[in-house]
N, C-alpha and C positions, 0 to 999 in steps of 0.2 A: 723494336725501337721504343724507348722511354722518354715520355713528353708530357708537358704540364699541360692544360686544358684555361685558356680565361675566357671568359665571355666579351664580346667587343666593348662593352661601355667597361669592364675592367681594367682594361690593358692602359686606358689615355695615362702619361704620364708616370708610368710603373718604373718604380724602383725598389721594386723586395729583391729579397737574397736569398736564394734557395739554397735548400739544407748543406748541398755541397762546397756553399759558399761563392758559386756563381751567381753573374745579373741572370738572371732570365733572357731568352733569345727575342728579339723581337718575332711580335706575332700578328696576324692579321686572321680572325673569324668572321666567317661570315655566316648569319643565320638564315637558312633556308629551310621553311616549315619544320620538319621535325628533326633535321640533317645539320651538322655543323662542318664547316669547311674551312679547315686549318691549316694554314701556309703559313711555314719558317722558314725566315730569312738563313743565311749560311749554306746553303746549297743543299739542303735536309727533303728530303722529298714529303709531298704532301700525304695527310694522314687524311680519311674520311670515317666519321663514327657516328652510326647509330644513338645521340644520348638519349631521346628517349627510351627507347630500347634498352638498354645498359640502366636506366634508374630504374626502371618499370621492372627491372630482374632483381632487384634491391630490395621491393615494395617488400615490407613483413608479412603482408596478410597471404602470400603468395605458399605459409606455410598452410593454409587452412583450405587452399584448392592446387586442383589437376590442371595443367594448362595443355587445351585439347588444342585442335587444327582452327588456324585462320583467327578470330579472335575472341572463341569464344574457353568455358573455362567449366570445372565439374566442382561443386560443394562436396568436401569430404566427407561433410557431416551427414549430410541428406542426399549425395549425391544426382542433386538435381546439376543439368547443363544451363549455364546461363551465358548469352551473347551480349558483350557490351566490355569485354576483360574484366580487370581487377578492380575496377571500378565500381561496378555493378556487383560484384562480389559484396564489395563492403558494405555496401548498400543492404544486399539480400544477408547477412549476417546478423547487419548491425537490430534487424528486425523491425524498422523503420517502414511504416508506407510510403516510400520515397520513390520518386523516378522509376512507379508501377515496377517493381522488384518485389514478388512474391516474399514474406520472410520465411528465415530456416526455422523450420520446427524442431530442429534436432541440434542446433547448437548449444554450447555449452555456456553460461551466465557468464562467466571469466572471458571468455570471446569476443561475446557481446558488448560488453563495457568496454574491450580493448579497442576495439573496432570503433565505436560510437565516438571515445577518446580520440580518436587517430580524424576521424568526419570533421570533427567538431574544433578541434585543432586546425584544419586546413582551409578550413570555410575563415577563420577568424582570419588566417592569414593572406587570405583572399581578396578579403573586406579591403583590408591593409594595404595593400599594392592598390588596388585599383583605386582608391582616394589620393595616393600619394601620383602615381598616371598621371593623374588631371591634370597635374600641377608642373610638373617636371619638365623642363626644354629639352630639347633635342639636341644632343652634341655632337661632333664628327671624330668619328677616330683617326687615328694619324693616316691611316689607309683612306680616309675622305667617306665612308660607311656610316649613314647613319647610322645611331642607337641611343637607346634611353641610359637615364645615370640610372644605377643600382637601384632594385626597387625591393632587399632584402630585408627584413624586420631585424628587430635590434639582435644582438648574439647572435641568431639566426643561421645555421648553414646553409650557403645555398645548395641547389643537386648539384651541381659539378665537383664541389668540394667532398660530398658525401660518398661520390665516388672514385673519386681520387685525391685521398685524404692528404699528399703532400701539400696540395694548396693551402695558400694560408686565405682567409676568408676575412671581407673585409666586413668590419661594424659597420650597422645603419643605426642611425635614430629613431624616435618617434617625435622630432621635431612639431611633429604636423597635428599632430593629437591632444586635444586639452588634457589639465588636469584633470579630469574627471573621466575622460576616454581611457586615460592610462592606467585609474585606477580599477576602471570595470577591465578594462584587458587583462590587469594583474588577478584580479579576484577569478577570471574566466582560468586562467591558467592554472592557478591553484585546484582551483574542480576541476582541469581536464588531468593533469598530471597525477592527482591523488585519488582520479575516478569518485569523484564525490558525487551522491548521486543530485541529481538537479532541485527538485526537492525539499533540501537542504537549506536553498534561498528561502526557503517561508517559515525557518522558524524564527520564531522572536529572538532567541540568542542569537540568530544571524545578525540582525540589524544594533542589537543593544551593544555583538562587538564591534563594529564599524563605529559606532557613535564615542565607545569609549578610547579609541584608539587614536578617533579623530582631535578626542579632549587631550590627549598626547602631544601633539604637535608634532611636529619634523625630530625625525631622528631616532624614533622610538625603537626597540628591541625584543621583538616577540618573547615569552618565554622559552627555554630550550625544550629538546624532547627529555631530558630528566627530568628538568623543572616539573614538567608538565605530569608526568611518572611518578613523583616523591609526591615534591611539597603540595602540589595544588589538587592532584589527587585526592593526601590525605585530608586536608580541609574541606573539599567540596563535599568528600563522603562526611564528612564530620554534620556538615550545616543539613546535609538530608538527613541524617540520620535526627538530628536535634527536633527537625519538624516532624518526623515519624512520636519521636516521644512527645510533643503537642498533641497530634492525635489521643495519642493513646489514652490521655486526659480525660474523653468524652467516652471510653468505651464500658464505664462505668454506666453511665444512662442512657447510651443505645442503644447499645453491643455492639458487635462487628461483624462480618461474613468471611468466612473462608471461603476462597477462590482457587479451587484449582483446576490449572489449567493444563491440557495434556496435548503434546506432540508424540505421532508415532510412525513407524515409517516400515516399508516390506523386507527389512533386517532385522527386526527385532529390536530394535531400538526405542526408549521412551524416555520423554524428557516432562517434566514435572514443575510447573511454574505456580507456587502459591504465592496470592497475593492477601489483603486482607480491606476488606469496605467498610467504610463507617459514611456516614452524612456529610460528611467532610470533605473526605475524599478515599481513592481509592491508591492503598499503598504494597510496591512490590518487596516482598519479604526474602526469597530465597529460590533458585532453580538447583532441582535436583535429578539426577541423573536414575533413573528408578531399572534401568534397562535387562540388569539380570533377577529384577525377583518382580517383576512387573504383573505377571500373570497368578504371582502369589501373597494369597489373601494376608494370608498373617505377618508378609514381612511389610504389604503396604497398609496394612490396619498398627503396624509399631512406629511406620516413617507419620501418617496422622498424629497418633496418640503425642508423638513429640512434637507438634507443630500445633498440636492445642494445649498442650503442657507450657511452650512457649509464648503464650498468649494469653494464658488464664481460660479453664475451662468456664470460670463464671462471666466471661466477657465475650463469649459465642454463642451465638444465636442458630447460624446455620452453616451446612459449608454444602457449596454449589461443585458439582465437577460433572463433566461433560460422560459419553455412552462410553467413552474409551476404557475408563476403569471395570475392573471388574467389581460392578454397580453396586451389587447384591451384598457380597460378601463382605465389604468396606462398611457399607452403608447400615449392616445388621450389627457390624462390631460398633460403632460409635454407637447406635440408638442403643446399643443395650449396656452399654458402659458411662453414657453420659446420657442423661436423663432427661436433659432439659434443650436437648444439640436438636439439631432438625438435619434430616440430608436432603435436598434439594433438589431436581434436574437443572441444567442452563434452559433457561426459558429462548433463548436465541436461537439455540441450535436446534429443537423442536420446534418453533417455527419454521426454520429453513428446510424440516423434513415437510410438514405441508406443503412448502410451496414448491419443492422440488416432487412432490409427490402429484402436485396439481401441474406440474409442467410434463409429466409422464401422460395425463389422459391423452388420448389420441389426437385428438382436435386441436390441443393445446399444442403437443411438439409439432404435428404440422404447420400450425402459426411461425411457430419457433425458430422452426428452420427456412421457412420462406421468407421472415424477415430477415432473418441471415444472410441469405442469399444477396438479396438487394446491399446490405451493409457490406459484403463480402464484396460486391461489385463493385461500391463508392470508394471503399479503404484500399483496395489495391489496384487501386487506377488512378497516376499523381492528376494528371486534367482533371478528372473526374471529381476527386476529393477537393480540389481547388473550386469546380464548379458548385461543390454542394455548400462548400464554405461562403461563398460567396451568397448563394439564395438563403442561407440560413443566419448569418448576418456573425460570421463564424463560432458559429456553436456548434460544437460535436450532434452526432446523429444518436450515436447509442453512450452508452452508461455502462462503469463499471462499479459492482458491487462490492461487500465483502464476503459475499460465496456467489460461487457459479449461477445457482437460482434465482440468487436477488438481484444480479446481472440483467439475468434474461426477461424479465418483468420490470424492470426499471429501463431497458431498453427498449422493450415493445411502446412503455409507455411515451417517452422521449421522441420514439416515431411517430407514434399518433397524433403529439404535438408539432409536430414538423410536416405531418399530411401535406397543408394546404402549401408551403413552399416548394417540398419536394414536386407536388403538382406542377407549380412554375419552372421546377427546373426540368424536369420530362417533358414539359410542353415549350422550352426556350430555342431559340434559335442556334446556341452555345452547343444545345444536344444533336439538337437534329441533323448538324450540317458532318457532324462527326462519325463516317461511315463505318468506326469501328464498334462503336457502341449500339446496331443493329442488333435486333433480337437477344437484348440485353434483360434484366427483369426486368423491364418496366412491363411487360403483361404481368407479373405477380400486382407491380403497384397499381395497374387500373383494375384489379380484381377486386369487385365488391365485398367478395363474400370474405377473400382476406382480411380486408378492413374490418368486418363484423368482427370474425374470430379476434382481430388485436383489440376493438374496444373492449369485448368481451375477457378474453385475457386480462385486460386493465383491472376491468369492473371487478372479478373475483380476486385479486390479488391484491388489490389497493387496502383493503380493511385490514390485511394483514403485514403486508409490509407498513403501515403505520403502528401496530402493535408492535412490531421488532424493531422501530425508532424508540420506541418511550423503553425500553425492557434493554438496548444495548447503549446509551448515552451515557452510564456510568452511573446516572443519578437511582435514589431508592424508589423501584416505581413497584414493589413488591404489592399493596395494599391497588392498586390499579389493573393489574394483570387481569386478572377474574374477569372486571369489569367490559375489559377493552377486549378477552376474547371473545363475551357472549354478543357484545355489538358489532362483532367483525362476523360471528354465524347469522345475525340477522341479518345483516348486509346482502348477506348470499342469498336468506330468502325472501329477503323483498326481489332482489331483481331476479329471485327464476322465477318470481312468484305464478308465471304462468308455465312455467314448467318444469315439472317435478319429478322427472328423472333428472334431469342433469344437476336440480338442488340437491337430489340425494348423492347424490353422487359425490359430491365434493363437501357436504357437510360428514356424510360417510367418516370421509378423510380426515376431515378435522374432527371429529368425537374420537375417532381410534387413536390419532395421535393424543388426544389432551389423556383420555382414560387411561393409555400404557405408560405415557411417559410426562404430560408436562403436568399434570394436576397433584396437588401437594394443599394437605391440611394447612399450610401455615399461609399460602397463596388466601384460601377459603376465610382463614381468621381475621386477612388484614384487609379482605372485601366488607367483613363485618362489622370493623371495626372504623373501617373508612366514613368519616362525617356526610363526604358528596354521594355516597353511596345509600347510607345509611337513614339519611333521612330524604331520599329523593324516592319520590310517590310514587315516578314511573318504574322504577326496579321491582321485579316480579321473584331475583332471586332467592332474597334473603333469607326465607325460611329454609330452602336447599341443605345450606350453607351452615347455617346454628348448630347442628349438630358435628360440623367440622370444627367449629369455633371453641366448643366447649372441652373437645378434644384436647386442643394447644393450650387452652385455659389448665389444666387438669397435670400436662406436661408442666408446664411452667410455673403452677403453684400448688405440688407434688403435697405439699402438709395441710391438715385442717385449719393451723391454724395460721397460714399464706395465703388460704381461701375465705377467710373471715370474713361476713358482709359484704362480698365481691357478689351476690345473686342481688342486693340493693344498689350496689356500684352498675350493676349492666344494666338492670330498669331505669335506673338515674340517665345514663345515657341515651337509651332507648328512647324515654319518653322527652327528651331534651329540657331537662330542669334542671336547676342548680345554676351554674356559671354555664352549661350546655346551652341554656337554652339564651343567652342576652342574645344584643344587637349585633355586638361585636364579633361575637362567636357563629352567629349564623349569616354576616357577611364574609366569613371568614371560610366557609366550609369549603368553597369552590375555589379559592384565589388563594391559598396559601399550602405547603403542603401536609396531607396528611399527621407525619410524625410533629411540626412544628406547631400544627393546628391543638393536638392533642398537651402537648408541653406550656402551649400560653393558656387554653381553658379546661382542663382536664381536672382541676382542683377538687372537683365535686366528690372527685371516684379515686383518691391516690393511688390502690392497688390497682384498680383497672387501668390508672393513669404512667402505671411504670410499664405494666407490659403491654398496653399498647404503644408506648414508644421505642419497647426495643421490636418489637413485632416491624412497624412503620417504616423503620428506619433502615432497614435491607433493600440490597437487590437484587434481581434474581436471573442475571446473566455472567458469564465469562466473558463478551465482548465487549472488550474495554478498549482494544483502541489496536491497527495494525500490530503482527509482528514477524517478527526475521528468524527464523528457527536455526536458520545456520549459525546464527550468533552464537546463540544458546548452546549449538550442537559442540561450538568451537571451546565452549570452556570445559566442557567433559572429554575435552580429546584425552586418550593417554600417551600422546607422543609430549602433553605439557608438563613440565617439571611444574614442582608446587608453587615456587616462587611465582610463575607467570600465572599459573591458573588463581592464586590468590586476587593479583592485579588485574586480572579480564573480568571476575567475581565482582570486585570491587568498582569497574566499570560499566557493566552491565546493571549492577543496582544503582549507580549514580543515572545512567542511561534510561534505565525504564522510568525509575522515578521522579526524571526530568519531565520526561513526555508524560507520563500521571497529571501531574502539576499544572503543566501549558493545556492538556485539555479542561483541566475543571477552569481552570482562569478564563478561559474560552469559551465558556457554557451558553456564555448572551449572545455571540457569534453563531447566526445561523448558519450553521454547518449540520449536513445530512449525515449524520452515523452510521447510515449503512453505505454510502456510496461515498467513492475514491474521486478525486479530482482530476487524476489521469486515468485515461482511457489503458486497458490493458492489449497493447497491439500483439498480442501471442493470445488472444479467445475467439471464442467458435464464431464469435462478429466480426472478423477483421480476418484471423489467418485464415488463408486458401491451402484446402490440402488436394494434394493430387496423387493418386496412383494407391490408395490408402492400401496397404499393408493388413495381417492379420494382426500385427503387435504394433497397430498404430495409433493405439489409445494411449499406447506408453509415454509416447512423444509428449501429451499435453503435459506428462509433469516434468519435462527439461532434466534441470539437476535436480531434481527432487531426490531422483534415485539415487544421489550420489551424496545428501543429509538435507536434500529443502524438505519443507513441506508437504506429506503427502496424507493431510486429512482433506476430508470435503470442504475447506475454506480455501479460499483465494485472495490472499493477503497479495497487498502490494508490492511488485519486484522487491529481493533484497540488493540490502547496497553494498553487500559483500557475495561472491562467490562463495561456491561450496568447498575451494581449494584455498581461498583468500585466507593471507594472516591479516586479522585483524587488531587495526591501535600495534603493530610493527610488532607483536608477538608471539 
């Protein structure tokens, strides 16, 4: 039997025409909980249908599980069973600590956006109905049946129509909705339908378009997706480009850093991102795809040689590239073909082995993980996390970094500030009445000796996770470096000052790491050369270091007669005379920086005074700012003809160099450079693993395997999938 479905508050007054050109029969539904009961007039016998049932077999996400006995359901991915149906699915998918739903560790990025999309979509539409509820009287259908009038959002199908698409579906309004409701509804749906990631709302072009659109008035007309393709493309790359050659202006008297940056993944794959630094700022040049000659010296000592040819060999100073290269053999071809070039480590990423290497002592990962433990308990228990938000006045518990290590010590620390409420909420009446939260950690949390180890954790990691703020902000803190590592080892040995194995122990660590990998003659020169350094009584280094300094001296003014009178230019400095020594200049030393201190009083010593500004004016990290590798990954596909890969080129340099820009603009905005403003709900703080597997290490890197990210950093989710066409290409 074939029969159209209306809902009772539908039917009042109905006069549509079905497709065969009949009125509709009259009908009378009644809703009874999940059951609808359908009687037609004409002597038609009664039909009874399951519709929840019937949508709930519709649901999409129904492709990504097993639907077991009764109402429970199996993750494809991870095949864990969860009770609650499809609901609790999307939930455990979406990777969300929601409605205590473990998340999947084995879902794919593309899933997860669909899912969160789909969440996020229903709740809006949620909102909507039940504001409108309020409001609405009560009408009778012609049967004398109560029912509400339509409570469908505007276009909107409702489920009856979704599943029996002959219906025709009638429009609602948002009558009820200010202007200003409407327009956040509208902007909400553009991010759910185009999976924008959230995000997105903080940048400043978010708000400068809303304001310019606003100066439009009524009527206005977005640009098209070619518009957008061609014309505006070509211009915007034009205006970045223009400011790139601004730059380039000053590379004369500072010089500039080559940055390269390296992505690598367990296919053999490498991806090649140089950038280039000046005082200025920091500007992204070109991604190159290095994947078949990666491992060989001489074809990546010819892709250099062209990117300092591109540049002007006399306007580099040094190029920084992280362990990933093959260091040696790179690094031996430029020092002995350009004379005056320095090769550098990232000073970022040797910190992060420090501290990943101090989170390895034993004591330390015991802390580690029993702080875990407790964070593991709060994030995946919804009451729980609601109760912690509430005694912490909602501020998150832990911290996410830009690598795994700076994570876990930026979290321990974050706890320890949190001690005294956590306290109150262990000891609240909220907890205790709650019989499932029994024998839960809070024995870790009233453990003494845990608390020691996390102060303790703190104390040794503090001096150096403040090093890798000043060394990844972008800015040139090359001439500081020196300084800031030898007061983060005394840090250590003031406080084990009473005991000296465990000083040795972890200063051990830091001399092996500076001696093999972060220590550099040019670091040494720009300690020497540093005014706050140089004339401060309590520095015990400087003599160390002279013989470092005379080195790069020696590089850098290769002729006798480039070195003319530079041994009366270094005593001049030294003994602070000349324009070194005014008023100006010595309120100057602490409060200005280095390279610009040297540029306003330097006059005394000119030779001394050019190369210490291009010395000064460096920096000496890779970490400039989040990235998305799959982006990167997507313009080297070879399924792209050239046309497109021209155009994703062309927006990824507009792209990076956007975000360049908005950080230096940002510089007076304190914001923490190592640490992310969302919490990453897929780390060892938050996800709950059960049943761990021998290849269940795999799982932390998601899609990685499949082109994200699989160096030891932990950038924040991409806004694109590893399968995503991205910008519709």
């Amino acid at each position: 039997m074939c029969f159209n479905l209306f809902l009772a508050e539908e039917i009042e007054n109905d006069t549509r025409i079905l497709a065969d050109g009949r009125p509709p029969p009259k009908m009378m539904l009644v809703k009874k909980r999940d059951w609808l009961l359908v009687s037609i007039e004409e002597d038609r016998e009664i039909g009874e249908i399951d519709l929840c049932e019937v949508v709930r077999e519709k649901d999409v996400c129904w492709e990504y599980a097993e639907k077991l006995d009764g109402n429970k359901v199996r993750c494809k991915f991870c095949l864990r069973v969860l009770n609650g149906g499809i609901s609790r699915l999307k939930h455990h998918l979406s990777r969300l600590p929601s409605k205590g739903v473990n998340p999947c560790s084995k879902v794919r990025d593309d899933v997860t956006d669909r899912v969160r999309s789909i969440i996020a979509s229903k709740e809006d539409v949620k909102e909507t109905l039940t504001a409108k509820k309020q409001r609405i009287p009560e009408v009778k259908s012609p049967g004398g049946i109560s029912a509400s009038k339509p409570l469908m959002p505007l276009d909107a199908p409702s489920p009856i129509s979704k599943v029996f698409p002959t219906m025709t579906p009638i429009p609602m309004g948002h009558a009820s909705l200010s202007n200003q409701e409407n327009a956040e509804r509208s902007i909400a749906l553009f991010f759910f339908e185009n999976k924008l990631d959230f995000s997105v709302a903080r940048s400043s072009s978010y708000q400068l378009m809303i304001d310019a659109i606003g100066k439009c008035g009524p009527g206005f007309i977005g640009p098209s997706a070619d518009t957008l393709k061609t014309m505006w493309l070509d211009r915007i790359k034009s205006e970045v480009s223009l400011q790139s050659k601004d730059i380039e202006k000053e590379w004369g008297t500072t010089g500039c850093t080559i940055i390269a940056d390296t992505w690598t993944d367990n296919k053999s794959r490498a991806l090649i991102n140089f950038l280039v630094s000046s005082p200025s700022r920091t500007f992204f040049l070109k991604s190159v795809d290095a994947s078949s000659n990666f491992k060989n010296s001489k074809c990546l000592a010819d892709l250099f040689d062209s990117v300092i040819q591109e540049l002007g060999p006399e306007n580099v100073v040094q190029i920084i590239m992280d362990n990933s290269f093959n260091y040696t053999g790179v690094a031996n071809h430029i020092l002995q073909n350009y004379g005056t070039i320095f090769v550098s480590p990232c000073a970022s990423q040797c910190l992060d082995i420090i501290l990943e290497e101090f989170s390895k002592v034993d004591w330390v990962n015991s802390c580690i993980v029993q702080a875990q433990t407790i964070s593991k308990f709060i994030y995946n228990n919804a009451s729980m996390l609601d109760l912690m938000k509430k005694f912490t006045g909602g501020q998150e518990l832990i911290r996410t970094g830009i690598t795994k290590s700076v994570s876990n010590f930026l979290s321990l620390k974050s706890m320890l500030k949190q001690r005294s409420r956590l306290k109150h909420l262990f000891n609240s009446p909220e907890y205790s009445m709650n019989a499932s939260y029994a024998n839960k950690p809070q024995t870790i949390f009233e453990n003494n000796d845990f608390w020691r180890a996390v102060e303790e954790s703190v104390a040794i990691s503090e001096p150096f996770l403040k090093v890798l703020r000043e060394v990844s902000g972008g800015k040139p803190a090359v001439g500081s470096i020196y300084d800031l590592m030898t007061r983060a080892k005394e840090s250590i040995r003031t406080y084990y000052i009473m005991d000296e194995n465990k000083c040795k122990t972890f200063l051990d660590i830091v001399d092996r790491k500076w001696r093999d990998q972060l220590h550099s003659p040019l670091h040494a020169a720009a300690a020497y050369l540093n005014p706050d350094i140089q004339y401060n009584t309590e520095v015990k280094f400087l003599g160390s270091i002279k013989e470092d300094f005379y080195k790069v001296l020696e590089k850098l003014l290769p002729t006798p007669d480039t070195r003319r009178d530079i041994t009366n230019q270094i005593l001049t400095f030294s003994r602070a005379s000349g324009m070194f020594g005014c008023k100006l200049a010595m309120e100057a030393r602490d409060t200005v920086s280095p390279g610009l201190w040297w540029e306003q009083y330097g006059d005394s010593a000119p030779v001394l005074q050019r190369v210490a500004i291009r010395i000064l004016s460096q920096v000496c990290s890779t970490f400039t700012f989040e990235k998305h590798w799959s982006t990167f990954q997507q313009i080297h596909s070879e399924k792209r003809n050239k046309i497109d890969k021209e155009t994703l080129n062309d927006l990824i340099y507009i792209n990076y160099n956007l975000k360049l820009a908005r950080r230096m603009e940002s510089k007076s905005v304190e914001a923490d450079p190592i640490q992310f403003d969302d919490i990453d709900m897929t780390s060892e703080w938050v996800e709950e693993i059960e049943s761990p597997s021998p290849s269940q290490w795999l799982d932390r890197f998601g899609s990685a395997l499949d082109g994200s990210d699989l160096n030891t950093r932990q950038f924040n989710p991409a806004i694109f999938g590893a399968n995503d066409h991205i910008f519709g290409l």
